[in-house]
ZAMITOR-569179 format. One record per residue (C-alpha): residue number from 1; x negated, y negated, z negated. Coordinates in Angstrom, 3 decimals. Layout:
<NUM, <X, Y, Z>>
...
END
This chain:
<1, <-7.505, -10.174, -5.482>>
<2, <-8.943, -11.178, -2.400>>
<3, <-6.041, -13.205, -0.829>>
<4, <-5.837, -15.031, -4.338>>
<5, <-9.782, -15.855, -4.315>>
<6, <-9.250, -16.647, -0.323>>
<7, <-12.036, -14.001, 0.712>>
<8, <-11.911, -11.521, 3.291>>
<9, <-11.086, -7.518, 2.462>>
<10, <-12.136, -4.397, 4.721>>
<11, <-9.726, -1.904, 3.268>>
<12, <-11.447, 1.567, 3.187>>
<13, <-9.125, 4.904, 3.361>>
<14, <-5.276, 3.556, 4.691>>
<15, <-3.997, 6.828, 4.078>>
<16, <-5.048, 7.336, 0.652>>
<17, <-7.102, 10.661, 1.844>>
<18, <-4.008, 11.655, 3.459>>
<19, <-1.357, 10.754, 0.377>>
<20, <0.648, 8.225, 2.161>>
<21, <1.643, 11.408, 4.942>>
<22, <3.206, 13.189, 2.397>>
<23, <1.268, 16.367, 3.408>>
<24, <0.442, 17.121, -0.104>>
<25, <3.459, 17.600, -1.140>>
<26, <3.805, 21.184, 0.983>>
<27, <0.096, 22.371, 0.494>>
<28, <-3.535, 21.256, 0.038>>
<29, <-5.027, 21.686, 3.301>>
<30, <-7.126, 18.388, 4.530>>
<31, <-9.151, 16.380, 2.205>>
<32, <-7.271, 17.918, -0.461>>
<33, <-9.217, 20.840, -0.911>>
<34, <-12.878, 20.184, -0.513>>
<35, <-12.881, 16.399, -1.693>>
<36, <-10.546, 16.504, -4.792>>
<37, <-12.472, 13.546, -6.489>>
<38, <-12.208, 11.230, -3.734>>
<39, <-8.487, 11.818, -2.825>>
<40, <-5.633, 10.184, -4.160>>
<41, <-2.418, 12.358, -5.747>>
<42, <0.599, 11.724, -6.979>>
<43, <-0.174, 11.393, -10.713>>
<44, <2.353, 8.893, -11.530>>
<45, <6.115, 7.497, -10.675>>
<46, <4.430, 4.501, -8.668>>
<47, <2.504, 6.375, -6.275>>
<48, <5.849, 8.909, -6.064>>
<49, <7.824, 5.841, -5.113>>
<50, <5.129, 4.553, -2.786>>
<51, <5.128, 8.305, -0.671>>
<52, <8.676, 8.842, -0.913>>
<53, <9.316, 4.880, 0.702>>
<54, <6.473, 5.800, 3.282>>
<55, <8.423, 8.944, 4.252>>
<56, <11.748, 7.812, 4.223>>
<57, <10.973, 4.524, 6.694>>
<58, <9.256, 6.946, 9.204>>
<59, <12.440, 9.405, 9.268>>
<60, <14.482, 5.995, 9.330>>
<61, <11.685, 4.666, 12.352>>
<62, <11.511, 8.250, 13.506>>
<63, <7.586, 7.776, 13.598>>
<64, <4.888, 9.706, 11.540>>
<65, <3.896, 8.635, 7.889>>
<66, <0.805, 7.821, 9.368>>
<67, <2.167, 5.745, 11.332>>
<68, <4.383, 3.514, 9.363>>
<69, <1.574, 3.443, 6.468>>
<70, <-1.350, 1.947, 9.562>>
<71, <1.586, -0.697, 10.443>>
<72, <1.963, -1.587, 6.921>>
<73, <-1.472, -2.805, 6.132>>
<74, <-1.741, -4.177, 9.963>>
<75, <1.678, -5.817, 8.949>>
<76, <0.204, -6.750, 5.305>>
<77, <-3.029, -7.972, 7.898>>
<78, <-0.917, -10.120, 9.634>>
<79, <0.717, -11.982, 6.629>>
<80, <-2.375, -12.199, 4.983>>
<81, <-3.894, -16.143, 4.665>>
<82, <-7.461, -14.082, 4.295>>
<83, <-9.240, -11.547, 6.794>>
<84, <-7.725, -7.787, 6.360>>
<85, <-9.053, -5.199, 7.561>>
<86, <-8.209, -1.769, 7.708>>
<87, <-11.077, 0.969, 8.440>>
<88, <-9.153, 3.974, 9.389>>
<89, <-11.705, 7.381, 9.580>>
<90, <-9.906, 9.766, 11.979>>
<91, <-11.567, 12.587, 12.262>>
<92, <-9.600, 14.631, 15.362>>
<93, <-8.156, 12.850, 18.565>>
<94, <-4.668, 13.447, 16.925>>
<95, <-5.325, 11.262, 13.963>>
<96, <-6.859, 8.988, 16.428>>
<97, <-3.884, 8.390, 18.984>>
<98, <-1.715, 8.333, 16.034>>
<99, <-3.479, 5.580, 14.460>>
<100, <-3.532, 3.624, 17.572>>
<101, <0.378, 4.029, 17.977>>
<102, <0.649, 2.140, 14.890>>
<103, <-0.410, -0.864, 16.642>>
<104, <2.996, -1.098, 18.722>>
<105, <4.881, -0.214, 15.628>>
<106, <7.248, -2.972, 13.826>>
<107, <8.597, -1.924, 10.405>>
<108, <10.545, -5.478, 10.252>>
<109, <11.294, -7.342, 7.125>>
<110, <13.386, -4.830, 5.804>>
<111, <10.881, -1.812, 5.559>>
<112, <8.026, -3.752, 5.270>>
<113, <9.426, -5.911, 1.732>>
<114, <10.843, -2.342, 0.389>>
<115, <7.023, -1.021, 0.643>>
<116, <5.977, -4.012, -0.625>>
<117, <8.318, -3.845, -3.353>>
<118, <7.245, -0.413, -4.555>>
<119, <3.659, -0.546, -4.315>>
<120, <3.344, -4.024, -6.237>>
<121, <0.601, -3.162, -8.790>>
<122, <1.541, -3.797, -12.659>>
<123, <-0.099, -6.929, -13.612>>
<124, <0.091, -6.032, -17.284>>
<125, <-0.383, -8.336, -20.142>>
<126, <0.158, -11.077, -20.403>>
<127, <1.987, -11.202, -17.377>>
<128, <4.854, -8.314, -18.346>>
<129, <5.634, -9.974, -21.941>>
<130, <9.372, -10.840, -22.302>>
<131, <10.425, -14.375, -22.976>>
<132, <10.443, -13.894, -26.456>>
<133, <7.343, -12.283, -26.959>>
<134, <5.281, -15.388, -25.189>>
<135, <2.679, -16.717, -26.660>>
<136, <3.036, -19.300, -29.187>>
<137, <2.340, -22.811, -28.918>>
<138, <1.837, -25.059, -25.637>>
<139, <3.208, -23.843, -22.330>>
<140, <3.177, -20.404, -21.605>>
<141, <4.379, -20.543, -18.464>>
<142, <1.256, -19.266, -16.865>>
<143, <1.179, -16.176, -19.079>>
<144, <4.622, -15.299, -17.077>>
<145, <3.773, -15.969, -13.410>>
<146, <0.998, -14.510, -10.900>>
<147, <0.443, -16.941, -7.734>>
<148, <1.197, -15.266, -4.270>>
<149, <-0.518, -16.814, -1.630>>
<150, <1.129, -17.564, 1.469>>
<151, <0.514, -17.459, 4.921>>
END
């Protein structure tokens, strides 16, 4: 929303309270347990595709989650035509250094379109009707397409 109205973002929480690493999956330790309402989950297919595309580019990188899911938003940053900017809340030198590898990290087209590709948000009616359920009369054609900006 903020590329397409050509404003500036700060993006709060890269790691989705910890989500994107995939640490969930194996226990609840972290953010998990004592801030369950401010911590994403996987509650749905999408944000099971998104995790399982974040882990499998870091075994294919051989990088941390982390890692890959800092250099996709610095990536997403970079492409942007607007100011992006991630605020990353590390709160042990660990998380720190690892955040700051990210910087040196390129995910190339590949990686970075296939994370792209799963995290797109549904942009829901009228935008997923099928051709022949478009609206009637005069051109619908804007009912079927969603601008992307470009760099």
């Amino acid at each position: 929303m903020a590329e397409a109205l050509g404003v500036g973002a700060a993006l709060w929480s890269p790691l989705g309270g910890g989500l994107l690493t995939g640490k969930y999956r194996s226990g609840d330790e972290g953010r998990l347990l004592g801030y369950k309402p401010l911590v994403h989950t996987e509650d749905g297919t999408r944000k099971t595709a998104i995790v399982d595309a974040v882990l499998q580019a870091a075994g294919d990188i051989a990088i941390s989650p982390a890692q890959v899911a800092v250099a996709w938003l610095l990536e997403r940053a970079r492409r942007s035509p607007t100011g992006v900017v991630p605020i990353t809340g590390p709160r042990i030198t660990a998380q720190l250094d690892s955040y700051l590898g990210a910087l040196s990290v390129d995910l190339g087209d590949a990686v970075f379109g296939r994370l792209e590709e799963v995290s797109r948000i549904d942009l829901g009616q009228p935008y997923d009707l099928p051709a022949g359920e478009r609206p009637l009369g005069g051109d619908a054609s804007g009912f079927l397409t969603h601008p992307v900006p470009t760099a």
